[in-house]
NULUM-868669 format. One record per residue: z, y, x of N, C-alpha, C, O in turn; residue in three letters. Coordinates in steps of 0.2 Angstrom, whole numbers, padded with zeros to 4 digits, always signed. Atoms other than C-alpha are relative to their C-alpha. Layout:
BEGIN
ZYXZYXZYXZYXala
...
END
This chain:
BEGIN
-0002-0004+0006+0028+0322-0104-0006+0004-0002-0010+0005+0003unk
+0005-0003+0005+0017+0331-0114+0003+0009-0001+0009+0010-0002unk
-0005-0009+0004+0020+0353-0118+0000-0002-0005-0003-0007-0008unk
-0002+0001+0009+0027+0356-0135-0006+0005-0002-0007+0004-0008unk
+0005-0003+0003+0012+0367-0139-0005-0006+0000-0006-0009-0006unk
+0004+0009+0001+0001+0351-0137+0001-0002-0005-0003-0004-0009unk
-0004+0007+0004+0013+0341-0148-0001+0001-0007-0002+0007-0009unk
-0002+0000+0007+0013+0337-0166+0006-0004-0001+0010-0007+0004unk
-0006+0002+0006+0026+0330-0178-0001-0006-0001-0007-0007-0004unk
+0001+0006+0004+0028+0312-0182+0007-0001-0003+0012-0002+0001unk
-0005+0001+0005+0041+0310-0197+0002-0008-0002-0002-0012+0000unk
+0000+0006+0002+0047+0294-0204+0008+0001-0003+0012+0004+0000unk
-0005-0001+0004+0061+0292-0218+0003-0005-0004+0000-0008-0009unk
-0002+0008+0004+0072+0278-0224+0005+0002+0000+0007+0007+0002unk
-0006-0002+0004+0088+0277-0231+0005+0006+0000+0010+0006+0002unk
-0001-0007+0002+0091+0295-0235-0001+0003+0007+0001+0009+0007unk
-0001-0001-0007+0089+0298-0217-0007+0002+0003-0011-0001+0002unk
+0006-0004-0002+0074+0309-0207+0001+0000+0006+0007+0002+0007unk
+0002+0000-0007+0069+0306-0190-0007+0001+0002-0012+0000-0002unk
+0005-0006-0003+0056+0316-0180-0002-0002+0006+0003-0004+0009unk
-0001-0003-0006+0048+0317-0164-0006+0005+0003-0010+0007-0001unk
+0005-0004-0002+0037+0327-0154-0003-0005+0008-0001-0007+0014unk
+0004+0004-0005+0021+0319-0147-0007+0002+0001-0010+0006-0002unk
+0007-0001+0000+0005+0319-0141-0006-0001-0004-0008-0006-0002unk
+0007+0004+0003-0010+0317-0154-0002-0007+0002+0001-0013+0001unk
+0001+0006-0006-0020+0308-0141+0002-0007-0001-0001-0011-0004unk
-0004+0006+0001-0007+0294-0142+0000-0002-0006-0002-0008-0007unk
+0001+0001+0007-0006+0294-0159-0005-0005-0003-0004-0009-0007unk
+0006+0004+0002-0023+0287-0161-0002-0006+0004-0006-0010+0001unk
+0000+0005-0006-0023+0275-0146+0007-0006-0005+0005-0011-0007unk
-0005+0005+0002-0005+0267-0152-0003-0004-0008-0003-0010-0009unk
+0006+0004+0006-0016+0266-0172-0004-0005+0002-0005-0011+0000unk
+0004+0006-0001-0028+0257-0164+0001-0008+0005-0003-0012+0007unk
-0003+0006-0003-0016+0244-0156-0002+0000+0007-0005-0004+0010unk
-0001-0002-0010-0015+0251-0135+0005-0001+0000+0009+0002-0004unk
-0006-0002-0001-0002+0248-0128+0000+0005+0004-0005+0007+0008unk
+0000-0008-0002+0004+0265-0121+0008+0001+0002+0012-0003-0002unk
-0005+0000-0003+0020+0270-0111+0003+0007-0006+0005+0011-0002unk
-0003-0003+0005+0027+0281-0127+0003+0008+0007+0000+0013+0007unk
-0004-0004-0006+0039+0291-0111-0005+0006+0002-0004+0012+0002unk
+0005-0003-0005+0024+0298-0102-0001+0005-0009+0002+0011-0008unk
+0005-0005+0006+0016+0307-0121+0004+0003-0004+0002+0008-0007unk
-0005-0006+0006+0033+0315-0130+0002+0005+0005+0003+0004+0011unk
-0004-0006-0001+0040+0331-0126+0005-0001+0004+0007+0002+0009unk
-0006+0001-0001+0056+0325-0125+0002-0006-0003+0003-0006-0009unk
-0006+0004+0002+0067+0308-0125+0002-0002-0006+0004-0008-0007unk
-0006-0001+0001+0075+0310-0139-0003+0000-0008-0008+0004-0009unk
+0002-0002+0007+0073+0308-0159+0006+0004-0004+0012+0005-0003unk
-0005-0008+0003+0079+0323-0170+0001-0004-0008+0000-0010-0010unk
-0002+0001+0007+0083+0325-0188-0003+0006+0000-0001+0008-0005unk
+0003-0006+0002+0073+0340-0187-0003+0003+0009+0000+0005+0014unk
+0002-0002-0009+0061+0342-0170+0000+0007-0001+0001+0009+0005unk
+0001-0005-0003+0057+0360-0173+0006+0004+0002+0006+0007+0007unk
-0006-0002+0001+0076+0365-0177+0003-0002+0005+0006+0002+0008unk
-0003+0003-0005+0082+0353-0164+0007-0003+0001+0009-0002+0006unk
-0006+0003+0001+0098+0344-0170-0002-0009-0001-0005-0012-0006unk
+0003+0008-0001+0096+0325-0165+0005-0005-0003+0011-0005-0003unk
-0002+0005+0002+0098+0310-0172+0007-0004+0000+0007-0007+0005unk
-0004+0005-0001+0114+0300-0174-0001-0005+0002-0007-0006+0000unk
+0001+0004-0002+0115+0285-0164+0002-0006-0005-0001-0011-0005unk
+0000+0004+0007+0121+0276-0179-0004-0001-0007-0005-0006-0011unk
+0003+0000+0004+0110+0282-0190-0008-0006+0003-0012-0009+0001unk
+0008+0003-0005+0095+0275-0176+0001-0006-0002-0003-0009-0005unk
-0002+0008-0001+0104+0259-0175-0001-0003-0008-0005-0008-0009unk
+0002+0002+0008+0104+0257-0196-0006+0000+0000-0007-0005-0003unk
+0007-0001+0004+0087+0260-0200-0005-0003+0006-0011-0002+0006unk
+0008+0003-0006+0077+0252-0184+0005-0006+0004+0002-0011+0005unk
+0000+0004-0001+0087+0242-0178+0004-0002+0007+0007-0007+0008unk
-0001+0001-0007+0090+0246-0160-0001+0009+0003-0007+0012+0002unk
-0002-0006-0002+0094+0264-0152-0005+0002+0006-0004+0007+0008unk
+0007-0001-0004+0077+0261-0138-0005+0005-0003-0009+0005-0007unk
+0006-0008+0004+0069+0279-0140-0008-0004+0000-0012-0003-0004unk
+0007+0000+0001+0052+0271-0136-0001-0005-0005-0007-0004-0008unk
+0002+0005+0004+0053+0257-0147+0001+0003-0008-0002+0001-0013unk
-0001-0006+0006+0060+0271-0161-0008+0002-0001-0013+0001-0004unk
+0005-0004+0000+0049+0281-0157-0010-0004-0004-0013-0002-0009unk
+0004+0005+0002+0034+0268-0160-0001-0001-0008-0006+0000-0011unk
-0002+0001+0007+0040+0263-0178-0002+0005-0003-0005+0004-0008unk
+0001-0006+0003+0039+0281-0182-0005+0002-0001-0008+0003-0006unk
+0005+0000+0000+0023+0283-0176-0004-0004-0006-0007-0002-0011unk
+0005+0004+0005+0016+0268-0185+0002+0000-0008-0003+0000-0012unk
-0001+0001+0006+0025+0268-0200+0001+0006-0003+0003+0005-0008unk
-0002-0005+0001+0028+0286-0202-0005+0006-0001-0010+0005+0001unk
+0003-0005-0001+0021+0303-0206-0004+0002+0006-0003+0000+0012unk
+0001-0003-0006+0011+0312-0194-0006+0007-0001-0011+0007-0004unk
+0001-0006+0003+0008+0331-0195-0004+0004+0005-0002+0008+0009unk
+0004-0005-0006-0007+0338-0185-0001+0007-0004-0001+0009-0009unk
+0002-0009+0003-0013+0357-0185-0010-0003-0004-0013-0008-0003unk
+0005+0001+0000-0029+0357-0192-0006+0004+0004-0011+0005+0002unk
+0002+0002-0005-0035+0360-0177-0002-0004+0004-0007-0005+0008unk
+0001+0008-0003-0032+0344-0170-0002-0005-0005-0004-0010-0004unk
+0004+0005+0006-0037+0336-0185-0006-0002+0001-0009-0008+0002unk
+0006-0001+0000-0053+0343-0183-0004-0003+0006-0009-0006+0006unk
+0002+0003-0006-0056+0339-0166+0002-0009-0002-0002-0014+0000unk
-0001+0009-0001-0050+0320-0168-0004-0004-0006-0005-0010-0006unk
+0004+0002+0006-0061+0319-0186-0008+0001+0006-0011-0004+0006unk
+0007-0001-0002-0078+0325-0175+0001-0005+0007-0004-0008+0008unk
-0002+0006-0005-0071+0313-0159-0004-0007-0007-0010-0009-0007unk
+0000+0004+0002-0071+0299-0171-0007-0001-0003-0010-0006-0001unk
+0008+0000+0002-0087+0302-0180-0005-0001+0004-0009-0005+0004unk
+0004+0000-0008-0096+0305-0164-0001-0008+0000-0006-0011-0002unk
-0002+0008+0000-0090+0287-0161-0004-0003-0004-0009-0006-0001unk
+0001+0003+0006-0095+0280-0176-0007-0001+0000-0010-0007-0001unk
+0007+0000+0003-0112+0284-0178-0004+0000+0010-0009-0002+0011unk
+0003+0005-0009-0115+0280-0156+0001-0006-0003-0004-0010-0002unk
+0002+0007-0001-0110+0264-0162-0005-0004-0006-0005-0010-0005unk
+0006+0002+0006-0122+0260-0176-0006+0003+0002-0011+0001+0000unk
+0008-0002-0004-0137+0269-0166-0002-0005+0004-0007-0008+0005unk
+0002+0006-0005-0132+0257-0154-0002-0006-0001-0006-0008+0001unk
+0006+0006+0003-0135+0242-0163-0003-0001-0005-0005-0007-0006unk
+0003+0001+0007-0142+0245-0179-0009+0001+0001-0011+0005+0006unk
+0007-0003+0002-0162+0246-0184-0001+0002-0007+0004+0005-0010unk
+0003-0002+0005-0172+0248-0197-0004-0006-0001-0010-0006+0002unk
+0004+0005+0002-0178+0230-0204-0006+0002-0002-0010-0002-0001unk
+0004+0002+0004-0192+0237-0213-0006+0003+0007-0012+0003+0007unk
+0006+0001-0007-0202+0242-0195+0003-0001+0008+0000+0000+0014unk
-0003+0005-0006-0190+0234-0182+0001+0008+0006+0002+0007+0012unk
+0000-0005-0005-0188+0251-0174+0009+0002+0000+0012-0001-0004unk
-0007-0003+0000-0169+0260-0171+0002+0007-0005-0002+0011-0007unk
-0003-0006+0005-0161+0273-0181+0003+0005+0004+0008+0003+0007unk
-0003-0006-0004-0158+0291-0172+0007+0001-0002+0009+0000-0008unk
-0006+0000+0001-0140+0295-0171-0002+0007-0005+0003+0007-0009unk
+0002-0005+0005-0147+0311-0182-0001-0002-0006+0000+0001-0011unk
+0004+0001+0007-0155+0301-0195+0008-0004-0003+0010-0003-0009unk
-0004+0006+0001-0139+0289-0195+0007+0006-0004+0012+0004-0008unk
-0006-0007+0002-0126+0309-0198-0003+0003-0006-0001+0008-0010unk
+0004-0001+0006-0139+0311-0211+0002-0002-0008+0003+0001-0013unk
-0002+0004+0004-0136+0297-0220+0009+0000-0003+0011-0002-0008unk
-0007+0003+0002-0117+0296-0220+0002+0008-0002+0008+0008-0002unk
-0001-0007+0002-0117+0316-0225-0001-0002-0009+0003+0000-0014unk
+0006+0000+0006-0129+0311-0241+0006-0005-0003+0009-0004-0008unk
-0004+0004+0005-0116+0295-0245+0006+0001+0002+0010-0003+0001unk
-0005-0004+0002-0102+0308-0243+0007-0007+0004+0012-0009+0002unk
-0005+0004-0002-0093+0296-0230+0006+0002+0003+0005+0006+0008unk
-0007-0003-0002-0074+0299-0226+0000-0004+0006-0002-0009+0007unk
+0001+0003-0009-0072+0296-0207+0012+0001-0001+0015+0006-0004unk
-0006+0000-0001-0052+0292-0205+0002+0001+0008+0000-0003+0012unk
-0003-0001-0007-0043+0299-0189-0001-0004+0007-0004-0004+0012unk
-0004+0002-0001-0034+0287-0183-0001-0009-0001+0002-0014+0003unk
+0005+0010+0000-0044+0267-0191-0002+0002+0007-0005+0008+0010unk
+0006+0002-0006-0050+0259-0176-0008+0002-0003-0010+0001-0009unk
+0005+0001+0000-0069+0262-0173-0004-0007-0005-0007-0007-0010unk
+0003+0005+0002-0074+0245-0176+0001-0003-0008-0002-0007-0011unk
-0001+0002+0009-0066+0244-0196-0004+0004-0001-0008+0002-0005unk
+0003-0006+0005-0074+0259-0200-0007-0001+0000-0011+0001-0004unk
+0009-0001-0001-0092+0255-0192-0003-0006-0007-0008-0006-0010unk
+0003+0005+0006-0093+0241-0205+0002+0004-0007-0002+0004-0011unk
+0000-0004+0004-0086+0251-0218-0004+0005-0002-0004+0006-0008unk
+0003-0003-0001-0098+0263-0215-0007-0001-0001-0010+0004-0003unk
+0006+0004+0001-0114+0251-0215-0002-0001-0007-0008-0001-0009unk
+0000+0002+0006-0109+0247-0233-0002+0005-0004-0005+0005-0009unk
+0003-0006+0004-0112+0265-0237-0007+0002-0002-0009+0004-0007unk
+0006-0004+0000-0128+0268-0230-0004-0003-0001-0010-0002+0000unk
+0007+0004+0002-0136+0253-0235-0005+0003-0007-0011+0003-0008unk
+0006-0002+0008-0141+0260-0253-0003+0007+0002-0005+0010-0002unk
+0004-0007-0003-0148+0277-0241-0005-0003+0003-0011-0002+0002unk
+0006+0002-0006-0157+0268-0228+0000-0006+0001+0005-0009+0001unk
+0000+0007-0003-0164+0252-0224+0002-0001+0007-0002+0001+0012unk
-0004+0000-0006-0152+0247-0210+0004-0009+0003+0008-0012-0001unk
-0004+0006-0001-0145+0232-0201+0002+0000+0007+0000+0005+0011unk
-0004+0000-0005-0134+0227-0186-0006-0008+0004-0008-0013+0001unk
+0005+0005-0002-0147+0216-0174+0002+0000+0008+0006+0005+0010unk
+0003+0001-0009-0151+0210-0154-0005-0001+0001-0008-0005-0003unk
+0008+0001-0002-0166+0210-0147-0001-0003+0007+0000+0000+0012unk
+0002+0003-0006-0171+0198-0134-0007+0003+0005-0012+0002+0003unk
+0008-0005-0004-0185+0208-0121+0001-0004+0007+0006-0005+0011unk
+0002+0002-0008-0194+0199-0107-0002+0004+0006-0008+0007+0005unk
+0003-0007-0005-0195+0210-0091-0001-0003+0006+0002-0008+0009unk
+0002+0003-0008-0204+0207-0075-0001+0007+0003-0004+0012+0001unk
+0001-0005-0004-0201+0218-0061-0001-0003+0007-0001-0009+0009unk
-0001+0004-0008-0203+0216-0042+0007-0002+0004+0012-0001+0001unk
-0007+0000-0003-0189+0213-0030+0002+0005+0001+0008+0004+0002unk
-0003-0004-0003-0187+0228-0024+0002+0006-0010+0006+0011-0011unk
+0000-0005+0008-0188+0238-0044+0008-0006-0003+0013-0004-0006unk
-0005+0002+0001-0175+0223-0047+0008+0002+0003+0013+0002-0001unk
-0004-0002+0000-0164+0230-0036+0003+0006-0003+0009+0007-0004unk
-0003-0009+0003-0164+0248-0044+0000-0001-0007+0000+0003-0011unk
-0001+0000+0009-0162+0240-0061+0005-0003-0002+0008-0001-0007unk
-0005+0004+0000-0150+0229-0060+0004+0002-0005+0004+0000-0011unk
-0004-0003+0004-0135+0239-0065-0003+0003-0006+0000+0005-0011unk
+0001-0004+0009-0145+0247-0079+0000-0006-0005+0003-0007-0010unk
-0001+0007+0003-0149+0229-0084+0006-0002-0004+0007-0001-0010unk
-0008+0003+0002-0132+0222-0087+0005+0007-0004+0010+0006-0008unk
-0004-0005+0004-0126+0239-0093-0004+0001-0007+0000+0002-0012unk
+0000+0002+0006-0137+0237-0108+0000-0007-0004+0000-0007-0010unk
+0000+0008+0003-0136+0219-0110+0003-0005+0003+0007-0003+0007unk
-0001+0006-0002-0134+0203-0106-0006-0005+0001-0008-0008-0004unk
+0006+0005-0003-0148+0192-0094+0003-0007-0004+0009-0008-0005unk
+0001+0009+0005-0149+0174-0105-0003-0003+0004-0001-0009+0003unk
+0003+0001-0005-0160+0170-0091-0004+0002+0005-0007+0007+0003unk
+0002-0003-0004-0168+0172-0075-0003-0006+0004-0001-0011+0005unk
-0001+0002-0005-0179+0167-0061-0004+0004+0005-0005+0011+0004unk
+0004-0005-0007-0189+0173-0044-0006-0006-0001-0007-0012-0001unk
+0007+0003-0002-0207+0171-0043-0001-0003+0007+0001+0000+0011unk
+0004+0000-0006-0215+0163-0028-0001+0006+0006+0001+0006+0012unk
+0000-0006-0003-0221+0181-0025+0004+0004-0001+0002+0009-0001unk
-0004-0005-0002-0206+0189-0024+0004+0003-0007+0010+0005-0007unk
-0002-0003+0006-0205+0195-0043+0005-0002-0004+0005-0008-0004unk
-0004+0002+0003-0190+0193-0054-0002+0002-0006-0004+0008-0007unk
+0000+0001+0007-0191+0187-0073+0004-0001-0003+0008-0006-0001unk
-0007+0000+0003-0178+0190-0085-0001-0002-0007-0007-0001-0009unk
-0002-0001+0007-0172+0187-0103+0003+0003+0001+0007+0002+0005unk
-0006-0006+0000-0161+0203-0107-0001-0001-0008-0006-0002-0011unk
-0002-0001+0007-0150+0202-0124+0001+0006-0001+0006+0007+0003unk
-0002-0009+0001-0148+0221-0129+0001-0002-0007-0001-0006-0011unk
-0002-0002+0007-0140+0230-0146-0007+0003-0002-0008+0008+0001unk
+0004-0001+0005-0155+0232-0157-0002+0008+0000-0008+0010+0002unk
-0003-0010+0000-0152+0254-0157-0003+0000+0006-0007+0005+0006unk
+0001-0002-0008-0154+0252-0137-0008+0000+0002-0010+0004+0007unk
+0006+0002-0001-0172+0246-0137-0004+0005+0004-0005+0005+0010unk
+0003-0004-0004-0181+0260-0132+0005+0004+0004+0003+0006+0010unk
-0005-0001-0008-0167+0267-0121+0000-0004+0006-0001-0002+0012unk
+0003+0006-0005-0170+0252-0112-0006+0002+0004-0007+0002+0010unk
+0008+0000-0004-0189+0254-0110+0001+0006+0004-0001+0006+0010unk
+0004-0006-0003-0188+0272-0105+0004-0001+0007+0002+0000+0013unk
-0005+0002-0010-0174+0266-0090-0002-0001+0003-0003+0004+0007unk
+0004+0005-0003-0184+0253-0084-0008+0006+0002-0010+0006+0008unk
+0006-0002-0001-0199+0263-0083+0001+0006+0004-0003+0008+0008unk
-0002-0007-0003-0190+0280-0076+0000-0004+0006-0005-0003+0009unk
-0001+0001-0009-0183+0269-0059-0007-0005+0002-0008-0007+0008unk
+0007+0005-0002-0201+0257-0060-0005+0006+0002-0009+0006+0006unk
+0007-0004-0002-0212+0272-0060-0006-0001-0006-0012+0000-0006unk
+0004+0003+0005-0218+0264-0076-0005-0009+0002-0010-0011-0001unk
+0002+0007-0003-0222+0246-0066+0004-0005-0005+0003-0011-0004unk
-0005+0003+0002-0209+0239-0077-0005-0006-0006-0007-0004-0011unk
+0002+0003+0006-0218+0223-0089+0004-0001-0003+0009-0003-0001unk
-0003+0005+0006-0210+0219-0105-0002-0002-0005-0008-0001-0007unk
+0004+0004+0004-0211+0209-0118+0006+0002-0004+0011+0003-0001unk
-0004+0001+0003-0201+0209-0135-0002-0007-0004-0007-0008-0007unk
+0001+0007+0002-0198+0190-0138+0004+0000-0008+0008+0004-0010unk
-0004+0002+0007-0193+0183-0157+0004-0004-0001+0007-0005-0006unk
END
């Protein structure tokens, strides 16, 4: 359960009829973007009103006409998705600058700059999407908005969504301490082990990551690390 200081209002209104409950944000934007979520664990309370702050609850007849089925989580759900939802603009505010944050990680992460193959700072990327006056929605999944988003800043910045294949030769023992940074930016395409001990990679990385990558690879090599970027 969630305190009621926490919670906001989710409304929803159908044949003459007002149902209410009290939830957690948090949830709110998790169940928008299709999670499933245990509804019980994030309300205040059980129970749908006709008026949550006033506290006079729903008719069990009235539930049953208008959803279908008198299951508070599965009510509840309905309201959420198809219903009002009434944050303070304090939590607005906070779940608007969450969301953006997001938005512009995930286009640093794989976006460049066609016209010199380099990445876009997540600064230059809050730059541009200020300049084409971009509305960031609560509550859209990340991944609708990142394309919606792209469409904006193409007439700002020359900008595309890429991967970049990099060939990296470390020894065995820099293999070991790379590993996990490896696969945590990418995906090996292939590999083998030298004669002398050395392991050779192809790594698929998000375009944005590139030099994040290098400086990795060079912080646990000590700067031993070869690469190559292949076309």
């Amino acid at each position: 359960m969630v305190d009621i200081e926490d919670a906001i209002v989710a409304r929803y209104e159908s044949h003459g009829e007002t149902f209410e409950i009290l939830i957690d944000p948090k949830v709110v934007k998790s169940l928008k973007e299709g999670k499933d979520v245990n509804l019980f664990d994030h309300m205040v309370v059980d129970e749908i009103f006709k008026n949550a702050h006033k506290g006079p609850r729903a008719a069990e007849e009235d539930i049953k006409k208008v959803f279908g089925t008198t299951e508070v989580q599965e009510v509840a759900k309905v309201i959420v998705l198809k219903g009002e939802v009434h944050l303070t603009a304090e939590q607005r505010k906070e779940m608007l600058a969450n969301k953006k944050a997001r938005i512009i990680s995930e286009i640093a992460r794989n976006a460049i700059n066609p016209q010199t193959g380099g990445p876009h700072t997540p600064q230059r990327i809050e730059m541009a999407m200020e300049e084409a006056k971009v509305h960031v929605d609560a509550f859209k999944p990340v991944e609708q908005q990142v394309k919606e988003v792209l469409d904006k800043l193409r007439p700002i910045i020359p900008i595309r969504f890429d991967k970049l294949r990099i060939a990296v030769k470390l020894t065995g023992d820099e293999y070991g301490r790379c590993y996990d940074d490896i696969v945590h930016f990418g995906k090996i395409q292939r590999e083998e082990w030298q004669p002398n001990g050395s392991w050779i990679g192809v790594v698929e990385i998000p375009a944005g990551m590139r030099d994040d990558f290098y400086a990795k690879l060079n912080e646990k090599t000590k700067g031993n690390a070869e690469t190559k970027q292949l076309k």
